[in-house]
TIGU-668163 format. One record per residue (C-alpha): residue in three letters; x, y, z. Coordinates in pm, whole numbers, plus 50000, padded with zeros to 5 digits. Layout:
N
- aa east north up
- ala X Y Z
...
//
This chain:
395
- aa east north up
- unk 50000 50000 50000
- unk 50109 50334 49878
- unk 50258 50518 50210
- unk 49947 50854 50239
- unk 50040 51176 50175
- unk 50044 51441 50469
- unk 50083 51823 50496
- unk 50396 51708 50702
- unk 50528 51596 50380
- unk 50441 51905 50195
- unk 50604 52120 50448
- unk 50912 51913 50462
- unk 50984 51940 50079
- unk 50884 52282 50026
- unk 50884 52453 50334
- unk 51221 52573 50292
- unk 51082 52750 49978
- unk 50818 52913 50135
- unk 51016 53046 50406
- unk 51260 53197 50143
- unk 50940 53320 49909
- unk 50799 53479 50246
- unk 51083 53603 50470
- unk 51018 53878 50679
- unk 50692 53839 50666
- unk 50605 53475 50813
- unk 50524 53519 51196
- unk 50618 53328 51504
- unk 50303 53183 51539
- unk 50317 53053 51157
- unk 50680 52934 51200
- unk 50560 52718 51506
- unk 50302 52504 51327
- unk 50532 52427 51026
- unk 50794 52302 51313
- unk 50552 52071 51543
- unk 50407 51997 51200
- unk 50698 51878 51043
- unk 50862 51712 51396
- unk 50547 51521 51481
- unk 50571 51164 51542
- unk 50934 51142 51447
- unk 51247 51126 51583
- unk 51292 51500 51659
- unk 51041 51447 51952
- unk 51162 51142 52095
- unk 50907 50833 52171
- unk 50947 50512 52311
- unk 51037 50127 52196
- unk 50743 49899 52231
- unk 50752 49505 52214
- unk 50455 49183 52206
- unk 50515 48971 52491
- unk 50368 48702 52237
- unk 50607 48707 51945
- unk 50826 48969 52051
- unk 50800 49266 51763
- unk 50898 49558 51848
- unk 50884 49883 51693
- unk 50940 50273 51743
- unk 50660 50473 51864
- unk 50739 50870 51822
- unk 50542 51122 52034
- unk 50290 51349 51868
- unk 50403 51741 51854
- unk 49968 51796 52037
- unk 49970 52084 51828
- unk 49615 52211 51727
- unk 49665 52286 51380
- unk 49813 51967 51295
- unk 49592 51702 51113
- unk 49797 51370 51325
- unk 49687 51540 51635
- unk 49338 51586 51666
- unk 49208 51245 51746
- unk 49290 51204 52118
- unk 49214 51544 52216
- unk 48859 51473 52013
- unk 48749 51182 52235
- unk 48836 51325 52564
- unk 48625 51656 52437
- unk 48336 51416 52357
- unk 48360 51207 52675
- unk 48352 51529 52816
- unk 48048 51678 52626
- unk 47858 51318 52652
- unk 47766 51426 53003
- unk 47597 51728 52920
- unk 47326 51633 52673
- unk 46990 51699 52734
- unk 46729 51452 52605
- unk 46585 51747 52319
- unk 46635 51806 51968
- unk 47006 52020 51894
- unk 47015 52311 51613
- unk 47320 52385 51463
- unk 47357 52756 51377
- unk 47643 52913 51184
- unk 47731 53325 51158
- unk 47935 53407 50881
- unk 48165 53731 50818
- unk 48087 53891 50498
- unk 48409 53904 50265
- unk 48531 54293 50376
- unk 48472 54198 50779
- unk 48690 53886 50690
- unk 48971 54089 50541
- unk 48939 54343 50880
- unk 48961 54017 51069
- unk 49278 53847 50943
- unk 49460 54145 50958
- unk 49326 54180 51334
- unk 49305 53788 51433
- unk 49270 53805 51829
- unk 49096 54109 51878
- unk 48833 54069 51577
- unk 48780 53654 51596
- unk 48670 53820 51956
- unk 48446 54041 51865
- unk 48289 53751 51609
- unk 48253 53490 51890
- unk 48090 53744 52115
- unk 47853 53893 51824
- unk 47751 53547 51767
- unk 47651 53451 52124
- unk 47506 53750 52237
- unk 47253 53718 51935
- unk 47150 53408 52007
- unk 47114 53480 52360
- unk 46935 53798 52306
- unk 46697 53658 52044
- unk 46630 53377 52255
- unk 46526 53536 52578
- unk 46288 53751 52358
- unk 45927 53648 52485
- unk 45847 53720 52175
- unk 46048 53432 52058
- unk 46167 53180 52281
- unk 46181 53380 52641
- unk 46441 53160 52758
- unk 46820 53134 52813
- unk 46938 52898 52585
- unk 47330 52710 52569
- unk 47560 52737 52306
- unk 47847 52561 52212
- unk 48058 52768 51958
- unk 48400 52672 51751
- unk 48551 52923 51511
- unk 48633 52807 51163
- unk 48860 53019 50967
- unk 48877 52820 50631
- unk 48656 52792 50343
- unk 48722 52398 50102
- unk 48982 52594 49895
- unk 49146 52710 50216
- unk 49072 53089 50145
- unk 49021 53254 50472
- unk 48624 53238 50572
- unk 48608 53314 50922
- unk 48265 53162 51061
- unk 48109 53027 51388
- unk 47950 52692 51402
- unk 47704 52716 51716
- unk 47522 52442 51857
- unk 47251 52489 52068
- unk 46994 52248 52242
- unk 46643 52308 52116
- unk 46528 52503 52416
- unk 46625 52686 52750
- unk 46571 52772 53117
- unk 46292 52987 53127
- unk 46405 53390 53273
- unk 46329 53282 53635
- unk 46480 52931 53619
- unk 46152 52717 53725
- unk 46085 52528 53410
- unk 46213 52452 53070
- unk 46077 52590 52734
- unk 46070 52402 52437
- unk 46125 52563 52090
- unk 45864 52504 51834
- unk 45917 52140 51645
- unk 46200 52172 51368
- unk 46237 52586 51446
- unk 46484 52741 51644
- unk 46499 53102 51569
- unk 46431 53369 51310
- unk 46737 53378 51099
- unk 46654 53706 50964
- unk 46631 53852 51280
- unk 47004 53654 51433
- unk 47138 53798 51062
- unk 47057 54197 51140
- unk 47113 54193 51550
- unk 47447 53965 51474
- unk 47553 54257 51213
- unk 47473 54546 51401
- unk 47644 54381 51755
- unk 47967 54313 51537
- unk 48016 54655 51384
- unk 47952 54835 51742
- unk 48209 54619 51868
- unk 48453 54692 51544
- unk 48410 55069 51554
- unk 48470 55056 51943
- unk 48771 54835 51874
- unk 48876 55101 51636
- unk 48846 55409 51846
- unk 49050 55252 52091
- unk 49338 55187 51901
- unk 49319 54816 51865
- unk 49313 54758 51534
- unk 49583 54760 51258
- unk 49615 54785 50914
- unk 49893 54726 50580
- unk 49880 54617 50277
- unk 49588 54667 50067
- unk 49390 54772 50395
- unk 49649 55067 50519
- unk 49406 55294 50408
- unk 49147 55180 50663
- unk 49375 55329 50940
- unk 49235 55677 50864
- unk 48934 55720 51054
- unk 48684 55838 50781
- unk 48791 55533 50502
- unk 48722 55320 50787
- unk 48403 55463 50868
- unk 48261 55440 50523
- unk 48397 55052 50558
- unk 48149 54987 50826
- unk 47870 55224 50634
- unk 47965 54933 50336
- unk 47883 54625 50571
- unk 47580 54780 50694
- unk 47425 54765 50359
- unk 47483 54434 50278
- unk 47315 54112 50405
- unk 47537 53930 50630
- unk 47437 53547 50652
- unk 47309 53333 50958
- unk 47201 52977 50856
- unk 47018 52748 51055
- unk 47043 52402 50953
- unk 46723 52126 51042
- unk 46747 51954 51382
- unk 46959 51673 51538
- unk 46772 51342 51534
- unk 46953 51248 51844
- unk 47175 51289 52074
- unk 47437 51072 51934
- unk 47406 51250 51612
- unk 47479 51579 51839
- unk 47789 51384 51955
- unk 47891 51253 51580
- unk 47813 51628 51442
- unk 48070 51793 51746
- unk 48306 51538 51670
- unk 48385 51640 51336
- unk 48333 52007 51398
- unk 48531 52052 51715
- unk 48867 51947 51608
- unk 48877 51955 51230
- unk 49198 52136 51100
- unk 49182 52333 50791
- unk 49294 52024 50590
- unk 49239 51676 50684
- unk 49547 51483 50525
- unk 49310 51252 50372
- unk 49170 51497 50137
- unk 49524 51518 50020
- unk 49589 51353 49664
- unk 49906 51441 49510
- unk 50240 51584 49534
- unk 50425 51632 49240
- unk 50649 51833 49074
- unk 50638 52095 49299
- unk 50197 52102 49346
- unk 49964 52022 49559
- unk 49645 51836 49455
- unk 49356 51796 49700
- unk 48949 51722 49718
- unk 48716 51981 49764
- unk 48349 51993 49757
- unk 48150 52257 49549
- unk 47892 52361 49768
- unk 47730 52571 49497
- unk 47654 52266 49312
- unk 47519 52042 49611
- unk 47863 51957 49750
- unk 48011 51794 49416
- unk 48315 51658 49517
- unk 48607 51826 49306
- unk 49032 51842 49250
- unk 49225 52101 49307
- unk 49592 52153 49252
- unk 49828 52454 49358
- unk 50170 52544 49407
- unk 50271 52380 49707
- unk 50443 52756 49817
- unk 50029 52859 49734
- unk 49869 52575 49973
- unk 50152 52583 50244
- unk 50044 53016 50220
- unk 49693 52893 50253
- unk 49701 52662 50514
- unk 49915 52883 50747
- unk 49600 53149 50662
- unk 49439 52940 50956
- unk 49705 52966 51248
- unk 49560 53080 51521
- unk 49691 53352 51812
- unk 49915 53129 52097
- unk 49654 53086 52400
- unk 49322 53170 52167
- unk 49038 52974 52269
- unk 48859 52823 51922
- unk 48581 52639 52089
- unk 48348 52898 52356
- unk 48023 52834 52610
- unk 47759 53075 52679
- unk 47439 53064 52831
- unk 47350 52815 53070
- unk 47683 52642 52917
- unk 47918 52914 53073
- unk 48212 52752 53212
- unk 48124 52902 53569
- unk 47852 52740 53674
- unk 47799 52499 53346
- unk 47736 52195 53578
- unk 47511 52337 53829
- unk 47247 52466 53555
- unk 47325 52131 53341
- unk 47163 51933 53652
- unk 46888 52156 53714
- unk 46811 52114 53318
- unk 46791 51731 53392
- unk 46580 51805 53662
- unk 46314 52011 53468
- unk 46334 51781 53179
- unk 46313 51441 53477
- unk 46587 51277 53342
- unk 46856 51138 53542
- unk 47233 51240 53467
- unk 47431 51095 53194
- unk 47722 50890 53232
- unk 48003 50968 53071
- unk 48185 50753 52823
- unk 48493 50710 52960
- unk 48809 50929 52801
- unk 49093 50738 52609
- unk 49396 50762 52837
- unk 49632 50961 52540
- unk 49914 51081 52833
- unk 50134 50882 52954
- unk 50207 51121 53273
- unk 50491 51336 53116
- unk 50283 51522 52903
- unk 50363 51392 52564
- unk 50043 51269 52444
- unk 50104 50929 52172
- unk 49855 50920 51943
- unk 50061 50598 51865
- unk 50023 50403 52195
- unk 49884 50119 52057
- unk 49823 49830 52282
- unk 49758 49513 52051
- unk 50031 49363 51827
- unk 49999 49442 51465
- unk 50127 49125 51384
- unk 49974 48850 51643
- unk 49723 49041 51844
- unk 49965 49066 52166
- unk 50032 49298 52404
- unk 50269 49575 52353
- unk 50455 49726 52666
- unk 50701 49979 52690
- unk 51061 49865 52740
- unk 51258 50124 52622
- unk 51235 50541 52570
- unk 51369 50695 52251
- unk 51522 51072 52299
- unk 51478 51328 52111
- unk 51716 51326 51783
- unk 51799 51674 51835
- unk 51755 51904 52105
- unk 51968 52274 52056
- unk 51610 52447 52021
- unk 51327 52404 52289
- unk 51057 52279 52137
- unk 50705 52441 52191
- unk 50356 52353 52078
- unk 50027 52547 52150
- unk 49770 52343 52275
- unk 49488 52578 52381
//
């Protein structure tokens, strides 16, 4: 079997390239990911020998770089979430709800990543929490789970917020739950104008206090009045908010999160090709009911387009609000269950992915390849090289 192609591989043929094609204007941030990228799961992070106590294999196991934007690394980290998240589900239908940034807010945004990907998670939530304890709508105080996608299936930057949210909430004094109506949430019209009009109150305030910065083909937007007529720009246009049908259950709630949660802007397996120096990948043509299609770039181009992604050290790309706040999300989960007279869930237990000194092996397989054994530890493999401290961002 043909060994699968990974963006590890792209970034270790032509990363050098890129770096030259881009110097001086490639950030730390950026640098970081093509280094855990590149290092992860060989011997530049060290690992550990394993061996069957049946027929005696052995073999290398390297340790993962647990870097968030890397497509190796996003399996463990996914099924603690979800054991996690298993816990919390409330026996009612889940609506999935996504705000997107038109085009111009997007450009504004990359140029301003922590302080405008900000603004667009709190935009988001405080819509759907203001709509929602509307008596004229729902009157309640709803939850919402919320992870930021930056990426579009071409890899263009299209910052958006998946949020889902349980079909319902605690009603405003917290004595009994309120269903929505069957298979409706919320007036999307209504989330599209309030989301607009909270996210360009919080960009011009952003603005005004010196936050935001500009270059490029948006330098002119540091002068107060070209800015202004930016915002007067986005207020005429429609800004989109799209509501998609109902969860059937709440495994399918579970299934849906798992992909969303930790999905990287590439998954290696969409990856095709490399060859002579480009890049050929799936994408699917949502204009034309997800057709599935190829794509090939310069690998310089896709390595530039996947780095569009990278997110600020210590940003938070997955959020709780409502009666999902982190503060007191277990307290009002229980008193859910007890308006809804359910008992608690149990939660699946978590895949043990550390081994105790932090350096999480996605590899840490436990049954022989080759007999069906058991594999044990005998030996630890250090790192190949070690002159740099190496440092991954796992928030």
């Amino acid at each position: 079997m043909a060994a699968t192609l990974e963006v590890a591989d792209i970034f270790r043929r032509h990363g050098e390239a890129f770096r030259q094609a881009h110097v001086g204007h490639l950030g730390r941030d950026e640098r970081r990911v093509m280094g855990a990228i590149t290092a992860c799961r060989t011997a530049a992070l060290g690992g550990h020998v394993e061996q069957c106590d049946d027929c005696g294999m052995s073999r290398i196991a390297y340790n993962s770089c647990r870097n968030r934007h890397c497509p190796k690394c996003q399996g463990p980290a996914r099924v603690q979430w979800l054991a996690e998240r298993q816990a919390e589900l409330l026996p009612v239908p889940y609506f999935h709800v996504v705000f997107t940034l038109p085009a111009p807010a997007g450009a504004v945004a990359f140029q301003n990543k922590p302080i405008v990907y900000a603004i667009l998670f709190r935009a988001a939530a405080e819509t759907l929490t203001t709509i929602a304890a509307d008596p004229r709508h729902l009157g309640a105080q709803v939850g919402v789970t919320a992870v930021l996608h930056t990426w579009g299936q071409t890899l263009q930057h299209h910052p958006h917020i998946h949020c889902v949210v349980p079909g319902g909430g605690l009603s405003l004094d917290g004595t009994h739950w309120i269903a929505c109506r069957p298979g409706f949430f919320l007036p999307v019209r209504v989330l599209s104008r309030l989301f607009r009009r909270l996210f360009l109150q919080d960009l011009q305030k952003a603005f005004a206090a010196g936050q935001l910065h500009f270059f490029g083909d948006l330098a002119g937007l540091a002068e107060a009045a070209a800015f202004t007529v930016r915002l007067d720009e986005l207020r005429r246009i429609n800004w989109v908010v799209y509501a998609k049908p109902p969860f059937g259950s709440p495994e399918q709630v579970l299934a849906y999160l798992g992909r969303y949660t930790h999905r990287v802007a590439i998954a290696n397996s969409r990856l095709i090709a490399l060859t002579d120096g480009k890049v050929t990948f799936t994408w699917k043509d949502y204009r034309e009911d997800g057709k599935t299609n190829a794509m090939t770039l310069d690998a310089v181009e896709f390595i530039r387009r996947f780095l569009l992604h990278t997110l600020p050290t210590g940003f938070h790309r997955i959020r709780y609000y409502g009666f999902l706040a982190n503060g007191d999300r277990s307290d009002n989960i229980a008193l859910c269950r007890r308006l809804l007279t359910v008992r608690p869930a149990n939660a699946a237990p978590a895949t043990d992915h550390d081994s105790g000194d932090h350096q999480i092996n996605t590899c840490d397989f436990t049954i022989c390849p080759e007999c069906g054994g058991t594999m044990r530890r005998i030996a630890v493999v250090p790192r190949f090289f070690s002159h740099q401290p190496f440092r991954c961002d796992t928030s």
